[in-house]
C-alpha positions as CSV (number, residue, x, y, z in Angstrom):
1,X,168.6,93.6,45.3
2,X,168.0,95.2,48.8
3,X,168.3,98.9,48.6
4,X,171.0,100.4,50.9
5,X,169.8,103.2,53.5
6,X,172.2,105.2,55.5
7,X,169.0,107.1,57.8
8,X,167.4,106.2,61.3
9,X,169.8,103.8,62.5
10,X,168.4,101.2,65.0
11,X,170.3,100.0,67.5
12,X,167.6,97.8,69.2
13,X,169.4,94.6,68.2
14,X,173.0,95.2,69.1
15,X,171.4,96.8,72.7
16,X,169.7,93.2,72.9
17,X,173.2,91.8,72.3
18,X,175.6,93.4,74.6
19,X,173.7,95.4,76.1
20,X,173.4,99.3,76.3
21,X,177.2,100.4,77.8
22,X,178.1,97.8,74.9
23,X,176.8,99.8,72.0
24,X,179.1,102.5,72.3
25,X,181.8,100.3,71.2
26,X,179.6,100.4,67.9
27,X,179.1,102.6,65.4
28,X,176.2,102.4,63.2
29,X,176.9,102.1,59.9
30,X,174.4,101.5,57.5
31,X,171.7,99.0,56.6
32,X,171.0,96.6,53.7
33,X,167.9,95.3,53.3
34,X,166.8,93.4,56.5
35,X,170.6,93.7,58.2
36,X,172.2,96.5,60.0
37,X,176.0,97.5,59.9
38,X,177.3,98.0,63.1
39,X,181.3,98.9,63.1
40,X,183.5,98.1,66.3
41,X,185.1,101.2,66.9
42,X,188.4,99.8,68.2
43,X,188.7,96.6,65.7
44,X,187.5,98.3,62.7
45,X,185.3,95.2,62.1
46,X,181.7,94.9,61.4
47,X,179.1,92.9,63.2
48,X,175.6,92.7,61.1
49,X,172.3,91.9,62.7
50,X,168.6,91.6,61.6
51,X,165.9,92.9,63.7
52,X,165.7,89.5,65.3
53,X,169.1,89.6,66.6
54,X,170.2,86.9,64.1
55,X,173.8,87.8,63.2
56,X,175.5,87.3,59.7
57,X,178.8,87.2,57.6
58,X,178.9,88.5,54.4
59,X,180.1,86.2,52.1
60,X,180.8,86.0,48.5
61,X,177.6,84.7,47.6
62,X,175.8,86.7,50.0
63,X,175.1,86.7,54.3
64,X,175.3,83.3,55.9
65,X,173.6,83.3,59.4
66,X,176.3,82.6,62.2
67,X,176.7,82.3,65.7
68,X,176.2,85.0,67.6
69,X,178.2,84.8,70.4
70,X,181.3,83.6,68.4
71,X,181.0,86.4,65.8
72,X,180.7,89.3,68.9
73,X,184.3,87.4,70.1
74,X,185.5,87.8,66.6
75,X,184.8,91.5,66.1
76,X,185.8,92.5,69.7
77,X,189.2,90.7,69.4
């Protein structure tokens, strides 16, 4: 099991997905393993990211890689 860390957020892959004035719709949350938490501060919902900009859901049985640009629509709206 990935080990949770709540230090040194990096918020190089949500600024390489909406860009910098975007990010501070964001809050950093944590990260687990690979994947970092970023919470929309309006929606209350969370968009999660890997260093590659890959973005995932978390699911029952664990993160399934979606779409980016659908899941960014999803958490804004």
């Amino acid at each position: 099991m990935a080990e949770k860390s709540l230090e040194n957020p990096n918020w190089k892959p949500l600024e390489e997905l909406v860009g910098p004035s975007g990010c501070a719709h964001f809050m950093w949350m944590w990260r687990d393993g690979e994947i970092e938490f970023y919470k929309h501060i309006v929606t209350r919902r969370y968009l999660l990211l890997d260093a590659a900009g890959q973005c995932y859901r978390r699911t029952p049985t664990g993160f399934q890689l979606v779409d980016a640009r659908t899941e960014i629509e999803r958490v804004r709206n």
